[in-house]
C-alpha positions as CSV (number, residue, x, y, z in Angstrom):
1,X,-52.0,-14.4,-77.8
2,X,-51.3,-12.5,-74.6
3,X,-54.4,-12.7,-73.0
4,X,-54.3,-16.5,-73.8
5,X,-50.9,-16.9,-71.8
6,X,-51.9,-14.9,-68.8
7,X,-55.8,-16.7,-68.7
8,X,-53.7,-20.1,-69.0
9,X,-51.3,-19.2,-66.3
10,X,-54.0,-18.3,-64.1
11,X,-55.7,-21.2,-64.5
12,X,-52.8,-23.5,-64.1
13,X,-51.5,-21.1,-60.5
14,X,-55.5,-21.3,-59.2
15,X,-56.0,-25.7,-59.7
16,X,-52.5,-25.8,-58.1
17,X,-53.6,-23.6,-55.5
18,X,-56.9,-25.1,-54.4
19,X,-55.6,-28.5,-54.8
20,X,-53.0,-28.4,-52.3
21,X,-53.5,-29.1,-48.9
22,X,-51.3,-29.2,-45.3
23,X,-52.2,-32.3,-43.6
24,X,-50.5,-30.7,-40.6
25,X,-53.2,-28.0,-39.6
26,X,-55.1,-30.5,-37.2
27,X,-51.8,-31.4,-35.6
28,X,-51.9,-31.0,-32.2
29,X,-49.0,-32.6,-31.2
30,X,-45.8,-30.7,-31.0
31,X,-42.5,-32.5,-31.7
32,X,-40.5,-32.7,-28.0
33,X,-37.1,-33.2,-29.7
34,X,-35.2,-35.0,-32.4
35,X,-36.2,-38.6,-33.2
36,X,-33.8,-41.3,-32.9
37,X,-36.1,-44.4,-33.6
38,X,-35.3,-46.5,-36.2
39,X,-32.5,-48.3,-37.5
40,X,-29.7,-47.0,-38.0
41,X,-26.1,-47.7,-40.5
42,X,-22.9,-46.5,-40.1
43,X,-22.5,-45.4,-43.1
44,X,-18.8,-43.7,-43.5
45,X,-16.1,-43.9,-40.4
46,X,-13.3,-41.3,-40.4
47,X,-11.7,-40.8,-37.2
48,X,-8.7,-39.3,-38.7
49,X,-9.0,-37.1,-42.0
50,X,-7.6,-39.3,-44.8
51,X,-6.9,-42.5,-43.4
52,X,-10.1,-44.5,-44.4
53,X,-9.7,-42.8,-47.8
54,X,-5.8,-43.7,-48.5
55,X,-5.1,-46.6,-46.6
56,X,-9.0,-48.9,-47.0
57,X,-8.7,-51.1,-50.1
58,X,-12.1,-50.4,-52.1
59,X,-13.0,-54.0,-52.0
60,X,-12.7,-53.6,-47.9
61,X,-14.3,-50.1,-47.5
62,X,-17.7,-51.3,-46.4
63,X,-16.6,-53.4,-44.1
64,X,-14.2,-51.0,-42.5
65,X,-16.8,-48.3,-42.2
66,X,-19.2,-50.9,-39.9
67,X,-16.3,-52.5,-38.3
68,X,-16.5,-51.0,-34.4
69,X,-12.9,-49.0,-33.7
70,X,-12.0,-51.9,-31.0
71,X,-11.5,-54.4,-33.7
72,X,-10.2,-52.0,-36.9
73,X,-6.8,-53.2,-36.0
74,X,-7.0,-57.3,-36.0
75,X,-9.2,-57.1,-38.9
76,X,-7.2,-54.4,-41.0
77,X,-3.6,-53.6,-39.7
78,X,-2.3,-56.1,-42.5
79,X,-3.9,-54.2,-45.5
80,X,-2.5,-50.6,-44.0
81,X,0.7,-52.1,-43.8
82,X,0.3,-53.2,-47.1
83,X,-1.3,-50.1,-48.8
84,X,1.3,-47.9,-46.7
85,X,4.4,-49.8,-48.0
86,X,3.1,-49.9,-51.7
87,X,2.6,-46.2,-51.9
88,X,5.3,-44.3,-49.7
89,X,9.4,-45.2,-50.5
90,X,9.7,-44.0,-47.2
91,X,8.9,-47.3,-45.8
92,X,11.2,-49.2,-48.7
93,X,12.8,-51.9,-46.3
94,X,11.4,-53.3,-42.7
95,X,13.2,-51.0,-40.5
96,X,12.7,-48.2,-42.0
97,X,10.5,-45.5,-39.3
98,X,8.8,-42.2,-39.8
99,X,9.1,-39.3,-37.8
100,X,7.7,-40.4,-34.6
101,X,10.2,-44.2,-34.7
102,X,7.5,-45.9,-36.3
103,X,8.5,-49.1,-38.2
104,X,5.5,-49.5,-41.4
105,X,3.9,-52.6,-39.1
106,X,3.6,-49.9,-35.7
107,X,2.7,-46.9,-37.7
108,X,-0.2,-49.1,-39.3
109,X,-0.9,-50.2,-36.4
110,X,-1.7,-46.8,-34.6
111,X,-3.4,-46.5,-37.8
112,X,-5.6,-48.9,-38.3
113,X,-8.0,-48.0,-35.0
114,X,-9.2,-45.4,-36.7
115,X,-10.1,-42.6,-33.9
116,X,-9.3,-39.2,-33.0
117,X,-7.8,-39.5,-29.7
118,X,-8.3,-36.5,-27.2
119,X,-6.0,-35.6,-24.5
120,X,-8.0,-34.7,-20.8
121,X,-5.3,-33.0,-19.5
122,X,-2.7,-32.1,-22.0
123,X,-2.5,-30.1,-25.3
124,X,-5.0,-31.1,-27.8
125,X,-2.9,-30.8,-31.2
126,X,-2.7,-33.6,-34.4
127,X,1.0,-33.1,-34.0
128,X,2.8,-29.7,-33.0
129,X,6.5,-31.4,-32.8
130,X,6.0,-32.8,-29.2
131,X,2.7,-33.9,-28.6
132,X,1.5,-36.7,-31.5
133,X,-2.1,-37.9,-31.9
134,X,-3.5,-36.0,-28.4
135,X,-6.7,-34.4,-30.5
136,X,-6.9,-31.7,-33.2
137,X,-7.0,-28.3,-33.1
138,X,-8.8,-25.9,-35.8
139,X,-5.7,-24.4,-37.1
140,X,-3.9,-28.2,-37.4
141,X,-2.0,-28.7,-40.6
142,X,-3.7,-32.4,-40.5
143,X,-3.2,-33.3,-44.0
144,X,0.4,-32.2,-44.4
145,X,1.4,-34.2,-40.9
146,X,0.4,-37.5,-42.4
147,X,1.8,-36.8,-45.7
148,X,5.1,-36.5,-43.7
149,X,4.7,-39.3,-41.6
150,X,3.8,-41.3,-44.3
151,X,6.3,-39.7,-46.8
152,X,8.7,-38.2,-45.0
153,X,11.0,-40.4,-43.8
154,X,13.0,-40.3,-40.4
155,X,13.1,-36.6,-40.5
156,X,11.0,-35.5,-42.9
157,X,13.5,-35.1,-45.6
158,X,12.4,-37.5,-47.6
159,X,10.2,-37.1,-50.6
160,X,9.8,-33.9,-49.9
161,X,7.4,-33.3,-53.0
162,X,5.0,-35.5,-51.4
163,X,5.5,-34.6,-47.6
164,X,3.4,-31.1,-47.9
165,X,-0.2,-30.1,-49.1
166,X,1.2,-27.0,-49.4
167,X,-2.1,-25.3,-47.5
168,X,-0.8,-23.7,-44.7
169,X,-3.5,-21.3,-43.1
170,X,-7.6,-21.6,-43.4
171,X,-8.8,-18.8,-45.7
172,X,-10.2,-17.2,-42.8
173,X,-9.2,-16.9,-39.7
174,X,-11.1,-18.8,-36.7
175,X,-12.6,-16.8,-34.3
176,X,-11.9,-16.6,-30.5
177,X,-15.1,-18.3,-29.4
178,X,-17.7,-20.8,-30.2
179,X,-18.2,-21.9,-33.0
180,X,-14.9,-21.1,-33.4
181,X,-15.1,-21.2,-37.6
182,X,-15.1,-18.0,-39.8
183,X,-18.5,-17.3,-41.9
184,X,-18.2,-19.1,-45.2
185,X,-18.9,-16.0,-46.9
């Protein structure tokens, strides 16, 4: 029964074998770079981590992730504001604002354009308690600012079971040059 396993095996590793073949050994031509012909779809847009995901309605994702940053606003400020005072009893009544003096309708707003802004010639943070919005850095608690802008209320006291991810620090830390992430392992 042995011998009959290790005959069948052989024969089934040899026809695999000899009936493979590399159409590529002829191939003369050498690739020069990536190749970028084609059409191409936008498929997912996320400027900002979480915004697509908690302030798109799912009937409206698709058009969202194809609608060109210069328009988001016009076409979707009115479902943020919507989405943002459904979900956060931060932004109960009208006037209410968040941290930064945003009313629901201006927060949206900055909001709905959803890109991640760099700053040129200033400090690139998400938000370190001065600057707001001027980029991101590595070690930027992203998630936990917009949980307090959203939730927070005018000074961050509200909701506080909401307001925080309570993830405070990478598991690694980021190294001093490029590519500026820890090994994953």
């Amino acid at each position: 029964m042995k011998i009959l396993k290790i005959v069948t095996l052989s024969l089934v590793l040899a026809t695999t074998a000899f009936n493979c073949s590399s159409d590529d050994d002829n191939n003369e031509e050498t690739p020069n770079g990536p190749d970028f012909s084609g059409t191409f779809v936008q498929a997912d847009q996320m400027g900002r981590p979480a915004v697509n995901t908690v302030f798109v309605s799912p009937a409206s994702k698709d058009a969202f992730n194809v609608t060109i940053p210069s328009e988001q606003n016009a076409a979707f400020q009115s479902m943020f504001e919507t989405n943002l005072t459904n979900l956060s009893p931060a932004f109960s009544a009208p006037e209410d604002e968040n941290a930064l003096g945003l009313t629901a309708n201006a927060f949206t707003g900055l909001l709905a354009t959803d890109v991640l802004n760099v700053s040129l010639d200033g400090t690139t943070t998400f938000f370190d308690g001065t600057n707001v919005l001027t980029g991101r850095a590595l070690a930027d608690d992203v998630i936990t600012v917009e949980l307090l802008l959203i939730f927070g209320g005018e000074d961050f006291s509200e909701n506080p079971t909401l307001s925080n991810d309570n993830v405070d620090e990478n598991d690694r830390p980021f190294l001093n040059q490029f590519p500026y992430l820890a090994s994953p392992w």
